[in-house]
C-alpha positions in Angstrom: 4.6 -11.6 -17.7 6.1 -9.2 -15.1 6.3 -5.3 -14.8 9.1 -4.6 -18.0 8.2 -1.7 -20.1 9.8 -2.3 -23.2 12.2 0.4 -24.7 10.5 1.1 -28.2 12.1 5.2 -29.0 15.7 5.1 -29.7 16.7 8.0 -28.0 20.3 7.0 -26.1 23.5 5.0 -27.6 25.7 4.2 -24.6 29.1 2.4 -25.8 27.8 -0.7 -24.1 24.3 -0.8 -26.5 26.8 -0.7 -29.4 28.9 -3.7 -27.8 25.8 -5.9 -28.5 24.8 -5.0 -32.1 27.5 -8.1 -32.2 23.5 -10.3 -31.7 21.0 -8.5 -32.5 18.8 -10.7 -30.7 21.4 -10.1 -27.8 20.4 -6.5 -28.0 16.4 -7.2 -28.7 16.4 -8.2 -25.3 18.4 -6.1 -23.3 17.8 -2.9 -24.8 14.4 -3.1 -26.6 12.6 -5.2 -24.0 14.8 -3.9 -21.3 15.2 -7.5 -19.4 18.0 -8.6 -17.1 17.8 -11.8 -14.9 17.2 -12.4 -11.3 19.5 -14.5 -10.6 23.1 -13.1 -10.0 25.5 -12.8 -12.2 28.6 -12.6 -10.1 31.4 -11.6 -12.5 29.0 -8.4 -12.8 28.7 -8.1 -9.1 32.5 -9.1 -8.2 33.8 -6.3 -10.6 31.4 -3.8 -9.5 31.8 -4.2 -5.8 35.5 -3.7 -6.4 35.3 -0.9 -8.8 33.3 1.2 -5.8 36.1 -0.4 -3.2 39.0 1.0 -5.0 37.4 4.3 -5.8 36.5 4.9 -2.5 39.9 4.2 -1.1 41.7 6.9 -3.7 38.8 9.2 -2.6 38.5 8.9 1.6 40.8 5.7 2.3 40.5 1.8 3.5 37.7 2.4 6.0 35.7 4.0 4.1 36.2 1.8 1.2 35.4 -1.6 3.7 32.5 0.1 4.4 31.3 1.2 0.5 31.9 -2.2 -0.4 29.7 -3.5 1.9 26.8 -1.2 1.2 27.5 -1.9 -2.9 26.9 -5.9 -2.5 23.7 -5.2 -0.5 22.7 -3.1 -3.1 23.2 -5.5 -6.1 21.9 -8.2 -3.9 18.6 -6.3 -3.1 17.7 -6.5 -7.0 18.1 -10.2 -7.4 16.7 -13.6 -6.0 19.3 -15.0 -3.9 19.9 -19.0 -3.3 21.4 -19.8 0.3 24.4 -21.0 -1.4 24.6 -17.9 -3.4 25.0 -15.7 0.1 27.6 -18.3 1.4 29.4 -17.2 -2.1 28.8 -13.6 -1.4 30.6 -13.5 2.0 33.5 -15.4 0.5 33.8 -13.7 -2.1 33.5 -10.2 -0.1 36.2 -11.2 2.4 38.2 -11.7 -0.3 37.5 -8.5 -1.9 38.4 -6.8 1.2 41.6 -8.5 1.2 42.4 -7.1 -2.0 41.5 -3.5 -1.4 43.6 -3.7 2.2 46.5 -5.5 -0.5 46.1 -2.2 -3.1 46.3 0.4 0.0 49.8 -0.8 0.6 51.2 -1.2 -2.9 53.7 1.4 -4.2 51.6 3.0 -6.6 48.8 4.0 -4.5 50.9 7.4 -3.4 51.2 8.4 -6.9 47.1 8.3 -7.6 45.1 11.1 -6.5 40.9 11.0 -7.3 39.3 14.4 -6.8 35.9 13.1 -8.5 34.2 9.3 -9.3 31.4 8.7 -11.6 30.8 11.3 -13.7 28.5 11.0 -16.7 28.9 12.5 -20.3 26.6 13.4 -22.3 26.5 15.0 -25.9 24.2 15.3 -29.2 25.2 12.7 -32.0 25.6 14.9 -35.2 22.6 14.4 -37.8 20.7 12.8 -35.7 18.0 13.1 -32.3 20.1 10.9 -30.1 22.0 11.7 -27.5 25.5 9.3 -26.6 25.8 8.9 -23.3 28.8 7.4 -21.3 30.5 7.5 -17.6 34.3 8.1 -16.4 35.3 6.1 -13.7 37.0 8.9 -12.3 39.3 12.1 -12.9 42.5 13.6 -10.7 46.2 13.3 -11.4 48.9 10.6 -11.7 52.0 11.5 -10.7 51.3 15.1 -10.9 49.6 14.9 -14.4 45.8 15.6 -14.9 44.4 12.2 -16.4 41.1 10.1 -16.2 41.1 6.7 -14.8 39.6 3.3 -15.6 39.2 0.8 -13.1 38.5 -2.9 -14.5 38.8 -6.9 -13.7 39.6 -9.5 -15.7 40.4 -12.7 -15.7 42.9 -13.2 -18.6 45.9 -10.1 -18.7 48.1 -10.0 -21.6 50.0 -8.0 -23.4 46.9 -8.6 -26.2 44.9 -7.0 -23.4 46.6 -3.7 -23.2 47.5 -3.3 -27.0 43.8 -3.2 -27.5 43.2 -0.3 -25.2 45.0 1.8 -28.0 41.7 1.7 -30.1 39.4 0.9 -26.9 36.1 2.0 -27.7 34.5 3.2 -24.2 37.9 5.5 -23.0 38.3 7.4 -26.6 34.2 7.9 -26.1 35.0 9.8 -23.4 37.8 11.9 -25.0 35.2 12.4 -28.1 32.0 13.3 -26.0 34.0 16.3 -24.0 35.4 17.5 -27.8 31.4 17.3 -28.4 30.6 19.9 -25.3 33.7 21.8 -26.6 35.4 21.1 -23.3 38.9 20.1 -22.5 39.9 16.7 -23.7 42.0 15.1 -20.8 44.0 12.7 -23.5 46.1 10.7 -20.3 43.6 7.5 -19.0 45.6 5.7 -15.9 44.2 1.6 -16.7 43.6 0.3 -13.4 43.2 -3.9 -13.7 42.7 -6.3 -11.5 43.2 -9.7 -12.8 41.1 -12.6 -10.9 42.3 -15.0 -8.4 42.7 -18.6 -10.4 42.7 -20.4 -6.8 39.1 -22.3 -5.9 38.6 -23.5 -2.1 40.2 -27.0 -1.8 37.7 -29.3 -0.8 39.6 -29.3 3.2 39.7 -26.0 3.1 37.3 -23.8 5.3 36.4 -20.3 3.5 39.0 -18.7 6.9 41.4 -20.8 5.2 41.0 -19.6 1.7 40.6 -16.1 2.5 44.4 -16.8 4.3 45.8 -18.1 1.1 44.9 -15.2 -0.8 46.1 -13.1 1.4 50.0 -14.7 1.4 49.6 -14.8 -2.2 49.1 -11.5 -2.8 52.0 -11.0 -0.2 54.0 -13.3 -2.6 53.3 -12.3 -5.9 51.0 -9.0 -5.8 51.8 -8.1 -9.6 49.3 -10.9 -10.3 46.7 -9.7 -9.0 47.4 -5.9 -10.1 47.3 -6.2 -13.8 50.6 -7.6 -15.1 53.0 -10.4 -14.3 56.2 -10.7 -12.2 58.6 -9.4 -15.0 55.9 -6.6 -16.6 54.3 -4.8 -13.6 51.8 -2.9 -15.7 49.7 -1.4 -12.5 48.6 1.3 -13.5 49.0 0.7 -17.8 48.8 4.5 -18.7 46.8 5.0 -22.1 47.8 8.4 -24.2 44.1 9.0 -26.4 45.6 9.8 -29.7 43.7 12.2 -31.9 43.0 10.1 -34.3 41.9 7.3 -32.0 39.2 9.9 -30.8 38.2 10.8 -34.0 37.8 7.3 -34.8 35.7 6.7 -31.5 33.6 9.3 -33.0 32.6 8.7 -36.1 32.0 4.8 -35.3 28.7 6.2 -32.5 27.6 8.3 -35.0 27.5 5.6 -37.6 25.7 3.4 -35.2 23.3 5.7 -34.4 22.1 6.2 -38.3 22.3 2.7 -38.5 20.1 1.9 -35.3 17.7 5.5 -36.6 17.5 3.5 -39.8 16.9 -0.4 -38.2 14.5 0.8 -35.6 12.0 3.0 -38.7 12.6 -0.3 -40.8 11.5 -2.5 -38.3 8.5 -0.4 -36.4 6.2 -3.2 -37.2 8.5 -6.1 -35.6 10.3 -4.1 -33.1 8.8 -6.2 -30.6 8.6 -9.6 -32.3 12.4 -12.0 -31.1 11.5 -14.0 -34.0 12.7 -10.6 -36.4 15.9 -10.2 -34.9 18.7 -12.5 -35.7 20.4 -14.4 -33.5 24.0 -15.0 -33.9 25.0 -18.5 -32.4 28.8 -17.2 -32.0 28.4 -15.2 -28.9 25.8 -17.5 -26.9 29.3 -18.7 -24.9 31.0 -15.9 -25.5 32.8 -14.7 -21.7 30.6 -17.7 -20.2 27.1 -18.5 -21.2 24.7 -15.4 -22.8 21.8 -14.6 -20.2 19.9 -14.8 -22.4 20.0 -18.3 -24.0 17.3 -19.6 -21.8 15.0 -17.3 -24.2 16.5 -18.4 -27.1 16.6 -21.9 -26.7 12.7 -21.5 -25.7 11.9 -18.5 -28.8 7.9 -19.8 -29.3 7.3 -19.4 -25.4 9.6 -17.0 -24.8 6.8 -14.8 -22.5 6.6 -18.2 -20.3 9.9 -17.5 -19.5 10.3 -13.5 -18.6 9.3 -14.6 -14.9 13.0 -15.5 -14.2 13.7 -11.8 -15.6 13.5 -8.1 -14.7 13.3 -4.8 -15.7 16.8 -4.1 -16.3 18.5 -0.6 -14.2 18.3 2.2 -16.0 21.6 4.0 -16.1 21.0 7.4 -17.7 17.6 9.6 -17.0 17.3 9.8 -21.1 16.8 6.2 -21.1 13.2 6.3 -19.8 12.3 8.7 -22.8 12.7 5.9 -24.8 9.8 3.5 -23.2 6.6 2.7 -24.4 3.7 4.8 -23.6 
C-alpha cells in the first residue's frame, strides 16, 4: 500500500466534504482514507487551469494570465502519472484555454470587473461543536462600482436550471455565513462567472492547429456560448444577491452536518476504517461521468490491492492535517 495517512479525527467540514455525504462510501474514501487517483482527471484540471487564467487576467492582465496558466497545468501535472497521449491532450487542451482567456480580455464586460484579491480562505467555529468550517472565495473587488465577491466556474451544460439553483447554492451562502461567524461584513453581491465547455471534438482531418482555429472563429461568432448564456440571454456575469435567509439557511445546514458527522464518526470508531461499513449508494457511481472511485468498489475484498493506482489526496486547509492518524 502506498504512503496515505488516513484522516481518522473530524476536525474540518469544507462545503465540498458535505457534497459527498450523497455516498458515504464516496466520502470513506476521499475524506477518511484521504485517496485521490493518479491518473488525471481533466475536467478537474481543465476548470482549474482556467479558474487561475481568468483570475490572473482581472488581477495583472493577458500576459500574466498565459503565463499562470502555464505554471498551474505543470503543477497539477507534477501530481499525477501522465500517459503520452494524455500530454498530447494537455497541449490541446491548453492552447485552447489560452484562446479563451485572449477571447474573455476583449469581451465587453471585462471593463466592468475589478479583482483587488484571489483566493482567500474562511474560516470559522461550528456552534456546539469542536470543528471548524472551512471554505475559499474565488475572489473579492467591485462590479460596476459595487463591492461584491466573485465565483469563477465551467460547465458543460448552462441553463436557466443552472442559475435558478444558485439562489440556494450551498458553497457562495457559506461564504456570506462564515464572515457573519467572525462578525465581519457580509458582502451579500457574488458576480457568477461561467464558462460553458466547447461541444466541438477534433475531426478526424483535422490537425490540433486546425482545431485550436475553429475555436477561435467560433468564439468570434458566437462568444455568449462560451461565456455562460446563450445568443438571446447573455448571462456573463449572472449576478447573485445572498438573501438573508439563504445565509441563514447555509448556516444551519454545516452545523447540522457537523453533529451528524460528530455523531457518525463516535458511532462508528470501531469501523471507521473498514469500506465494507459504509454504504455505498449505486446512484452516484455515473453521476458527472464515472466516480473515481468505482475501481475500489467494484474490487471491495481487495480493495488495498488496488490503492497503488491512488494517492494521498492535497490537503487544502492547514486544519486538515489535525485530523490524521497518529
Amino acid at each position: 500500500m502506498n504512503r496515505i495517512i488516513p484522516s481518522t479525527r473530524l476536525k474540518v467540514v469544507s462545503v465540498h466534504k458535505l457534497y459527498d455525504v450523497t455516498c458515504w462510501r464516496k466520502y470513506f474514501w476521499r475524506w477518511i482514507m484521504n485517496l485521490e487517483p493518479k491518473k488525471m482527471n481533466f475536467n478537474f484540471w481543465y476548470g482549474g487551469v482556467l479558474h487561475v487564467g481568468f483570475e490572473t487576467l482581472l488581477l495583472k492582465g493577458l500576459r500574466a494570465a498565459l503565463k499562470a496558466m502555464q505554471k498551474e497545468s505543470k503543477r497539477r501535472c507534477s501530481r499525477r502519472t501522465l500517459t503520452p497521449d494524455d500530454l498530447e491532450e494537455i497541449t490541446i487542451q491548453l492552447s485552447l484555454l489560452n484562446v479563451i482567456v485572449e477571447a474573455a480580455s476583449r469581451q465587453p464586460f471585462i471593463k466592468n470587473m475589478e479583482l483587488e484579491w484571489a483566493e482567500r480562505q474562511l474560516k470559522c467555529e461550528i456552534p456546539e461543536t469542536d470543528v471548524i468550517f472551512c471554505t475559499t472565495i474565488d475572489g473579492g473587488g467591485r462590479y460596476k462600482t459595487r463591492r461584491c465577491n466573485y465565483e469563477i466556474k465551467t460547465a458543460t451544460r448552462v441553463n436557466n436550471d443552472f442559475f435558478t439553483a444558485l439562489a440556494f447554492d450551498q458553497q457562495i451562502h457559506s461564504h456570506a455565513w462564515t464572515q457573519r461567524m467572525n462578525k465581519q461584513k457580509i458582502i451579500s453581491r457574488c458576480v457568477y462567472c461561467v464558462f460553458r465547455k466547447t461541444t466541438k471534438r477534433i475531426k478526424k482531418s483535422q490537425s490540433s492547429d486546425g482545431f485550436i482555429r475553429e475555436i477561435k472563429q467560433d468564439l468570434k461568432d458566437r462568444p455568449n456560448f462560451y461565456f455562460g448564456g446563450d445568443e438571446s440571454r447573455p448571462t456573463f456575469p449572472y449576478i447573485q444577491t445572498l438573501g438573508k435567509h439563504s445565509v441563514e439557511q447555509a448556516g444551519r445546514t454545516i452545523i447540522r452536518y457537523a453533529k451528524m458527522l460528530n455523531q457518525l464518526y463516535d458511532t462508528t470508531r470501531n469501523n471507521l476504517l473498514n469500506p465494507d461499513y459504509w454504504p455505498g449508494n449505486d446512484r452516484q457511481c455515473l453521476s458527472y461521468g464515472a466516480c473515481p472511485y468505482l475501481l475500489l468498489c467494484r474490487n471491495l475484498v481487495k480493495w488495498k490491492l488496488y490503492t497503488r493506482l491512488y494517492q494521498q489526496r492535497e490537503m487544502l486547509y492547514e486544519e486538515e492535517r489535525k485530523e490524521l492518524q497518529k
